[in-house]
C-alpha positions as CSV (number, residue, x, y, z in Angstrom):
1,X,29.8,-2.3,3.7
2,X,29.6,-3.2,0.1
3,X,26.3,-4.2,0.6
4,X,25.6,-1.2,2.2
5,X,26.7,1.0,-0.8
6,X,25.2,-0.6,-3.5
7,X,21.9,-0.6,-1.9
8,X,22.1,3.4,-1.4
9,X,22.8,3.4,-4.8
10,X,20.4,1.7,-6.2
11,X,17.9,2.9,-3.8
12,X,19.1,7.0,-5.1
13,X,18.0,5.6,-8.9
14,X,14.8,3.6,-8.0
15,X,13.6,6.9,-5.2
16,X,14.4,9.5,-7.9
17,X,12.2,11.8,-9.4
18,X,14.2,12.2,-12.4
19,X,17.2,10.4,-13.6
20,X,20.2,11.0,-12.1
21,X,23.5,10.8,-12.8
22,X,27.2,9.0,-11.2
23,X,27.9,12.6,-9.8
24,X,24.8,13.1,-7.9
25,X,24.4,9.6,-6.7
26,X,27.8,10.9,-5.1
27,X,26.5,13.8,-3.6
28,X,23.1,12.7,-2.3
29,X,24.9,9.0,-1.1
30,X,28.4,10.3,0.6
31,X,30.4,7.8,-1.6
32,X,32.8,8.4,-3.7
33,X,32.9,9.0,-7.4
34,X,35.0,5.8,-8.0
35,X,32.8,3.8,-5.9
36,X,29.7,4.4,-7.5
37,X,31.4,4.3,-10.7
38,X,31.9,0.4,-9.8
39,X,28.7,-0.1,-8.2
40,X,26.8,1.7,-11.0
41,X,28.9,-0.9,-13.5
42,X,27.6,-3.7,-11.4
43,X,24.0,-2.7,-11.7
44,X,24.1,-1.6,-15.3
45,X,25.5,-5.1,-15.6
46,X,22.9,-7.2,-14.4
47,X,19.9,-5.7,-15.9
48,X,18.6,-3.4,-12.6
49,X,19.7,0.0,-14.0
50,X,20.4,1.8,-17.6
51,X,22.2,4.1,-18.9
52,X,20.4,7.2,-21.2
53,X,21.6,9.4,-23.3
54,X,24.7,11.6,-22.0
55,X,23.1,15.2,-21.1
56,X,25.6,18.3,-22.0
57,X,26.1,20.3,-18.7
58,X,27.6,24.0,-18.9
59,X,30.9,22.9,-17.7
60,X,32.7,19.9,-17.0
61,X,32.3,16.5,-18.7
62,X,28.3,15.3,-20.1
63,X,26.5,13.6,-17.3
64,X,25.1,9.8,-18.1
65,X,21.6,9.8,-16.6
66,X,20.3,6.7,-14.7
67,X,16.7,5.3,-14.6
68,X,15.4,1.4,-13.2
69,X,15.3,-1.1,-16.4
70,X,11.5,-1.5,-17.2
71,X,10.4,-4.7,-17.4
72,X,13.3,-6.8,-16.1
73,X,12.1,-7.5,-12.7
74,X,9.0,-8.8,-11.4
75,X,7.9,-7.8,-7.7
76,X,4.6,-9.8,-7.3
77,X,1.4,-8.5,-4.8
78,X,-1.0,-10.5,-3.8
79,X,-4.1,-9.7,-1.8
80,X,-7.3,-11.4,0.1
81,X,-9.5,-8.9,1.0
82,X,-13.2,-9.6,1.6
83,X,-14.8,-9.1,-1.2
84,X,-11.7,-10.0,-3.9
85,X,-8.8,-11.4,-4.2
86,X,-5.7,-11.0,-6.7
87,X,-2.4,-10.8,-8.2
88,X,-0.4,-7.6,-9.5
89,X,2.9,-7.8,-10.9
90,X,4.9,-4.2,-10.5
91,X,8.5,-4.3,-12.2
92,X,11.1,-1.7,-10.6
93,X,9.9,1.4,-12.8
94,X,6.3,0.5,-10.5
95,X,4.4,-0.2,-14.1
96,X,2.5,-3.2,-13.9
97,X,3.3,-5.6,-15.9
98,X,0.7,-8.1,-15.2
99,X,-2.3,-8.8,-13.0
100,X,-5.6,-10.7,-12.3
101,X,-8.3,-9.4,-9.8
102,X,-11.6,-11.9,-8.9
103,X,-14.2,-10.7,-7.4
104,X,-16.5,-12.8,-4.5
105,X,-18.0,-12.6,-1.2
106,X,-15.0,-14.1,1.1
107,X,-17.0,-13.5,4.2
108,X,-16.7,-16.6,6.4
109,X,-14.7,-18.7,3.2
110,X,-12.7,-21.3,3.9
111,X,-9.1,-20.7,4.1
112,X,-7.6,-23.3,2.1
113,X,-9.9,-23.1,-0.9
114,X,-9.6,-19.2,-0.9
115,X,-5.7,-20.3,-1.0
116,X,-6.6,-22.5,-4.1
117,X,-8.2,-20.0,-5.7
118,X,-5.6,-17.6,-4.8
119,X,-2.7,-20.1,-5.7
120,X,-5.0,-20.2,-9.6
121,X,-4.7,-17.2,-10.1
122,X,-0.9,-16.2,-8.6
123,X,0.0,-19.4,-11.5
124,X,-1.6,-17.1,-14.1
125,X,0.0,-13.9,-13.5
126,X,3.4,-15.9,-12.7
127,X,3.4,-17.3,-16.0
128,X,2.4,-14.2,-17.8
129,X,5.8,-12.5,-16.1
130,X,7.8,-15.3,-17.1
131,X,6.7,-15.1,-20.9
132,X,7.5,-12.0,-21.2
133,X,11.4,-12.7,-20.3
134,X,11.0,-11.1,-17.3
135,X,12.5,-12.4,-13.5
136,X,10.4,-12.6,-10.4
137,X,11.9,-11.3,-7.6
138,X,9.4,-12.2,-4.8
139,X,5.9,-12.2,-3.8
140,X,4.1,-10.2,-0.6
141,X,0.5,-11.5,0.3
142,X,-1.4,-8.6,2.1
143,X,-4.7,-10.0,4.4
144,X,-7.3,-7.8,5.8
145,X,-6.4,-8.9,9.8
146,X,-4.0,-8.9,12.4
147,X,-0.2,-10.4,11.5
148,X,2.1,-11.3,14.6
149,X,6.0,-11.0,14.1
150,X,5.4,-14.7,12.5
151,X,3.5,-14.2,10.2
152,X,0.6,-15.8,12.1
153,X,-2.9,-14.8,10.7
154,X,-4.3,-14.1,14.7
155,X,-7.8,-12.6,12.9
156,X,-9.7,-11.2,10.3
157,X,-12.8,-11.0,11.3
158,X,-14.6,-10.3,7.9
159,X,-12.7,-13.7,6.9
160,X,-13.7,-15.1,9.6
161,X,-10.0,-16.6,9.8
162,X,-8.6,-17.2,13.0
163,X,-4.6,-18.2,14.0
164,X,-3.6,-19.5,10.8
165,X,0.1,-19.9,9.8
166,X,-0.1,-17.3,6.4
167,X,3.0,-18.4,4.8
168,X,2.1,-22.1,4.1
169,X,-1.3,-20.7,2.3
170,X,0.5,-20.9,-0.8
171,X,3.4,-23.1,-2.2
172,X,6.8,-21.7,-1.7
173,X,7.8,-22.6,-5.1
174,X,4.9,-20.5,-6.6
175,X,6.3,-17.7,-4.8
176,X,10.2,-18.3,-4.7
177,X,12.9,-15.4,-5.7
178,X,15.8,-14.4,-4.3
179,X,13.7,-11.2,-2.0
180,X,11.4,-14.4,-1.0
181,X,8.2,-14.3,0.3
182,X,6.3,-12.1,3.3
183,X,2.7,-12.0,4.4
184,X,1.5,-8.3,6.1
185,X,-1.4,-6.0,7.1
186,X,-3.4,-4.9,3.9
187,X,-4.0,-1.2,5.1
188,X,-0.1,-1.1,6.1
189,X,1.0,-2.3,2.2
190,X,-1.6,0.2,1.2
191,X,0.1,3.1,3.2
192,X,3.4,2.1,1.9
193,X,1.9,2.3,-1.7
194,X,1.2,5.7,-0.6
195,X,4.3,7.0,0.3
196,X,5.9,5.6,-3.0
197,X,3.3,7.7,-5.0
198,X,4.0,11.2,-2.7
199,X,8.0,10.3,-2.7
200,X,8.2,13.0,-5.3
201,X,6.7,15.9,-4.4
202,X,7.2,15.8,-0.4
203,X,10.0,14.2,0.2
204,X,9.5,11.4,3.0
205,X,5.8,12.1,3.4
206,X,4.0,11.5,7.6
207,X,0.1,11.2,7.6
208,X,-2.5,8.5,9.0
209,X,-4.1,6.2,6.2
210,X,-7.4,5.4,6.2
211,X,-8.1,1.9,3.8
212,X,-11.6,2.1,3.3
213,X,-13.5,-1.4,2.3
214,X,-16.0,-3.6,3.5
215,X,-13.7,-3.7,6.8
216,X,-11.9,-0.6,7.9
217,X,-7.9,-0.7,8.9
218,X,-5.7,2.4,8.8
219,X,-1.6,3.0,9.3
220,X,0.6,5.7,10.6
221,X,3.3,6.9,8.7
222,X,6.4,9.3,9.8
223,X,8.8,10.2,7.7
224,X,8.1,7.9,4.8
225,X,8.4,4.9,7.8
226,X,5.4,2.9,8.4
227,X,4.9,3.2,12.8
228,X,3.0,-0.1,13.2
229,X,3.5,-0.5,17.0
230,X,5.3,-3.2,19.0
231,X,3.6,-6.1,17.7
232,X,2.4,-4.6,14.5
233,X,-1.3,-4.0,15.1
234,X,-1.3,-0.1,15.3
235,X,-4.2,1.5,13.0
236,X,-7.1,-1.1,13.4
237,X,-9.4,2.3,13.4
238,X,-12.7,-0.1,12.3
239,X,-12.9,-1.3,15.4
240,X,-12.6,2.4,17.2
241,X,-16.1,2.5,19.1
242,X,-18.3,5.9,17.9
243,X,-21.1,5.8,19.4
244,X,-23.8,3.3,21.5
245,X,-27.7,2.0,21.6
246,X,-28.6,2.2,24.6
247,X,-26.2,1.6,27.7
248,X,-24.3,-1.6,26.2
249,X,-24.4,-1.8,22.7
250,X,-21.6,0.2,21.2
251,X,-21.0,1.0,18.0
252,X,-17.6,0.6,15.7
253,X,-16.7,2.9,13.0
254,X,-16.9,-0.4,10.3
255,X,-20.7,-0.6,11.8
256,X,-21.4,3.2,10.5
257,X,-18.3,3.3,7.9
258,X,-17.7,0.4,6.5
259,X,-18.8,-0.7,2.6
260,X,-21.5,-3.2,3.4
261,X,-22.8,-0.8,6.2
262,X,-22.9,2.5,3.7
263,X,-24.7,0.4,1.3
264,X,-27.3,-1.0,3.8
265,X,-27.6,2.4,5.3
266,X,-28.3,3.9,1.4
267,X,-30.7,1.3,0.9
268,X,-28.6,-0.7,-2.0
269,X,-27.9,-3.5,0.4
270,X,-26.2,-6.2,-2.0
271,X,-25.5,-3.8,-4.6
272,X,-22.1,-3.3,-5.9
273,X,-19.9,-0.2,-5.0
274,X,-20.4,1.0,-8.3
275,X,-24.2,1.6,-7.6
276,X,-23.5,3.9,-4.4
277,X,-21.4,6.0,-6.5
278,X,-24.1,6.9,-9.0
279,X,-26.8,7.3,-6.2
280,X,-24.2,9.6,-4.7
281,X,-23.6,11.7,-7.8
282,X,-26.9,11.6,-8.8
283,X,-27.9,13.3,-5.5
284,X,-30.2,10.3,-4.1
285,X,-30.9,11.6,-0.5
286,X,-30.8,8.5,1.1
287,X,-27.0,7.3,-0.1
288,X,-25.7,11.4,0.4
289,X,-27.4,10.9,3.7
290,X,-25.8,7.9,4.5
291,X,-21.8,8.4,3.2
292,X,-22.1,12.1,4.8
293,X,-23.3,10.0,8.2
294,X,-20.3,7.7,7.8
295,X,-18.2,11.0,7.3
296,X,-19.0,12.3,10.7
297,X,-18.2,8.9,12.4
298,X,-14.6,8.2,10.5
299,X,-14.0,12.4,11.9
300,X,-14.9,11.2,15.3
301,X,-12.9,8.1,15.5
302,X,-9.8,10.1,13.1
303,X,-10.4,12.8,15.8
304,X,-8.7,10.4,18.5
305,X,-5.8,9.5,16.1
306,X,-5.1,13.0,16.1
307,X,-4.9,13.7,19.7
308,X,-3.4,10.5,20.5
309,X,-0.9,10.6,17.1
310,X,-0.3,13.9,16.5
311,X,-1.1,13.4,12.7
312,X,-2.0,16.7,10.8
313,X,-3.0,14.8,7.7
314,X,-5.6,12.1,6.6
315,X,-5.5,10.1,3.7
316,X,-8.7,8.6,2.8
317,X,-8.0,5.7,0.6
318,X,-10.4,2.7,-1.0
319,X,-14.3,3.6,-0.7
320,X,-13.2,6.7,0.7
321,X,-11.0,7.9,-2.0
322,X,-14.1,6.8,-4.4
323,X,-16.5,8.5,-2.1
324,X,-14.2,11.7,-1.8
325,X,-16.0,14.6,-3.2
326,X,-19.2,13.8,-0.6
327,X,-17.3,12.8,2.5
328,X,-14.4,14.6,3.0
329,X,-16.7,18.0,4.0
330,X,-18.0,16.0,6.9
331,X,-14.7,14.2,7.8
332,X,-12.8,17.5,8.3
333,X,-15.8,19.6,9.9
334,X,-16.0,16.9,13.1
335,X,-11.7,17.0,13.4
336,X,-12.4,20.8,13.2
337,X,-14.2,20.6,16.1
338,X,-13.5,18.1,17.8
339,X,-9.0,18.3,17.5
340,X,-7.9,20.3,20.4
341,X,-5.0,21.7,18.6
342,X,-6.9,22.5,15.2
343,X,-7.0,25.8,15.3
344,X,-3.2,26.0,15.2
345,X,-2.7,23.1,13.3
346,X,-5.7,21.9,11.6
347,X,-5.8,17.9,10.5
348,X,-5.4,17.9,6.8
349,X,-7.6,15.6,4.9
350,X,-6.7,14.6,1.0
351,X,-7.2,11.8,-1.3
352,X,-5.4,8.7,-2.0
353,X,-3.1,8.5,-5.0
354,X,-2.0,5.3,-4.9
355,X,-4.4,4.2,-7.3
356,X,-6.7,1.1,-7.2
357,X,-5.1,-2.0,-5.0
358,X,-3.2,0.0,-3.2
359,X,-2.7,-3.0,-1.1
360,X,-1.5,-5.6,-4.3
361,X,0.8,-2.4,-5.2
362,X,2.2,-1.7,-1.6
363,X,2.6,-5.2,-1.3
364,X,4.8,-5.4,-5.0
365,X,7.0,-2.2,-3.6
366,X,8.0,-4.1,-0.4
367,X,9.2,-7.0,-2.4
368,X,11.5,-4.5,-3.9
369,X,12.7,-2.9,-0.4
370,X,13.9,-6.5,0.0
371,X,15.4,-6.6,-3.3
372,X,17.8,-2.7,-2.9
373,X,18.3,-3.9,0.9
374,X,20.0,-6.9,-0.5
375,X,21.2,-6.3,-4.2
376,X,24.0,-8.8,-4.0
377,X,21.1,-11.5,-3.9
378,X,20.1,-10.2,-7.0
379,X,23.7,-9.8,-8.3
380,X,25.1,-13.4,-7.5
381,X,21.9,-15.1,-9.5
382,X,22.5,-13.0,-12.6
C-alpha cells in the first residue's frame, strides 16, 4: 500500500500540466492530506520532486506548488532502427539531457557489431549523464521487429535479425539502475512518446500510430494504454498486403510506403530523406506523385485498422510526420471512402508531436513508468 501511494503521487506531479500542490494531489489521488504530506516529504527528500514558491489562494492557507527536479534523474533510450542507431537521455521533466544519434545502413548488419557500436555510443552518453551529477535510472532499447514476452528478438526483417536474446546485446553494467533494463517494439515506445506529449490537452488520449521509416510498424492506443495484443505483435501495419501484380505477387504497404520505396519510386533512390523533402516542396512531379501514391496505400491498409479497431484517429509519425502537408490529403480521402462508419464518425488524421526519436524518447518515458511504479527503489538507494 505504501508503495501504492507514493507512486500515485509522484505519478500526479510528473502527469501534471501545471504544478500542483499537497491539496490537489489529495483530491485527484483519494489519499489523505497527512499522507501525502509524508509522502511528498519523502520525495522532496530524495531529489525526485521540489518545492516552488508558495502561491496566495483567496482563502485558506498559500499552496506550495510541486514540479519533477530537472536534471536529477537520467532515464536512458536507446534505439536500432535501420538506417541509425542512438542514445537519448530524458531526465523526469522529459528534457534531454544528453544524446548521440549515428547514422548507417543496418540492413542485413551483423548483430553483435551493431551492439558494439551501440554499446560505443550508450558509454558516451552514459558518461556525459554522470558528469553532469546526474543518476541513471535505467535504460529501454527499442528494435524495429517482433519482441516475445522474453524479450526475444523473433525478427526484423530490415535487420535481417532473427531469434536473438535482445537483453544480452549490451552489458548489464552499461545499463544498470535500480528501474533496470527492457528491450521493446520501436513503433510501440514511439506511441507511448505520443501519449506523453498529448497528456495535457486530452487527457488519456486513444488513436492508431503510424511510425513511418524505412520499415513500417504502427500501435493502438486506448485510453493512454498501449493494446499490443496477446503476444505483443499488434500494429505490424508494413506488412498489411495493398495490392498485387498479377495473380501471386502481392504487395505490402512497406513495398509502396516505406522510406527506401518513396525514394525509389521519386527517383532519388540512395538519397537521403532530406532530398525527398525538397523535391516535395519544390513541387517535383515525380516525388509529389510518388508520397501522394504511398498516401493512398497507408489509407487503404489504415482503412482495415479502422474497421477492424474502431480507431477514429491516425497519427502519422516519422517520414510521415515529415511528409505531412503532401500526404495526409490522400490518407484521409481513401478512409473517407473506404471506412464504413465515416460518415458518422470520420477517421481523424493529425501529425505526430512527439518530436524526432520518438522511439529513443518513448523508450526514456518507460524507464520512468518503472521508476513512479516502484519509487521505494529509488527511495532506499538515495
Amino acid at each position: 500500500m505504501r508503495e501504492h501511494n507514493l507512486s500515485l503521487a509522484l505519478s500526479v506531479v510528473l502527469e501534471a500540466a501545471e504544478p500542483v500542490s499537497r491539496a490537489q494531489i489529495s483530491t485527484l489521488t483519494g489519499l489523505s492530506r497527512a499522507a501525502v504530506t509524508n509522502i511528498v516529504d519523502r520525495l522532496v527528500e530524495t531529489g525526485l520532486v521540489r518545492e516552488l514558491a508558495p502561491v496566495v489562494l483567496s482563502r485558506g492557507r498559500p499552496a506550495v506548488p510541486l514540479v519533477p527536479v530537472r536534471g536529477a534523474v537520467a532515464a536512458l533510450g536507446l534505439e536500432v532502427n535501420v538506417d541509425y542507431l542512438g542514445v537519448r537521455a530524458l531526465d523526469l521533466t522529459g528534457e534531454v539531457i544528453a544524446q548521440r544519434v549515428v547514422q548507417g545502413d543496418l540492413r542485413g548488419s551483423d548483430p553483435a557489431a551493431v551492439a558494439a557500436q551501440l554499446e560505443e555510443v550508450a558509454r558516451e552518453v552514459r558518461a556525459s549523464v554522470l558528469a553532469k551529477g546526474v543518476r541513471i535510472a535505467g535504460a529501454t532499447l527499442a528494435l524495429p521487429g517482433l519482441l516475445d514476452s522474453s524479450s526475444v528478438l523473433r525478427t526484423a526483417p530490415n535487420l535481417g535479425w532473427r531469434d536473438l536474446d535482445a537483453p544480452q546485446l549490451l552489458p548489464a553494467e552499461l545499463l544498470g539502475g535500480v528501474a533496470g533494463f527492457a528491450v521493446a517494439n520501436e513503433a510501440d515506445l514511439a506511441a507511448r512518446a505520443e501519449v506523453r506529449a498529448r497528456l495535457s490537452e486530452n487527457g488519456r488520449p486513444s488513436f492508431f500510430y503510424v511510425s513511418g521509416e524505412i520499415g513500417i510498424g504502427g500501435a493502438r492506443v486506448l485510453g493512454g494504454e498501449l493494446a499490443a495484443g496477446r503476444h505483443g505483435w499488434a500494429g505490424e501495419i508494413g506488412h498489411v498486403v495493398v495490392g498485387s501484380k498479377g495473380t501471386s505477387d502481392l504487395i505490402r504497404l512497406e513495398d509502396v510506403a516505406g522510406q527506401h520505396a518513396l525514394l525509389k519510386a521519386a527517383g532519388l533512390l540512395g538519397a537521403p530523406l532530406e532530398e525527398l523533402l525538397a523535391a516535395v516542396d519544390s513541387g517535383q512531379a515525380r516525388a509529389v506523385t510518388a508520397v501522394q501514391e504511398a498516401g493512398r496505400a497507408l489509407g487503404i491498409a489504415l482503412s482495415a485498422v479502422a474497421h477492424i479497431s474502431d480507431v477514429d484517429e491516425v497519427v502519422l509519425g516519422g517520414t510521415f510526420a515529415s511528409l505531412f502537408d503532401v500526404i495526409a490529403g490522400p490518407v484521409e480521402t481513401t478512409l473517407a471512402e473506404l471506412v464504413v462508419f465515416s460518415d458518422w464518425v470520420p477517421v481523424r488524421v493529425s501529425r505526430a508531436r512527439a518530436g524526432d526519436y520518438a522511439a529513443m524518447t518513448g523508450a526514456a518515458f518507460t524507464v520512468i513508468d518503472r521508476l513512479v511504479a516502484q519509487p521505494s527503489l529509488w527511495l532506499s538507494a538515495s
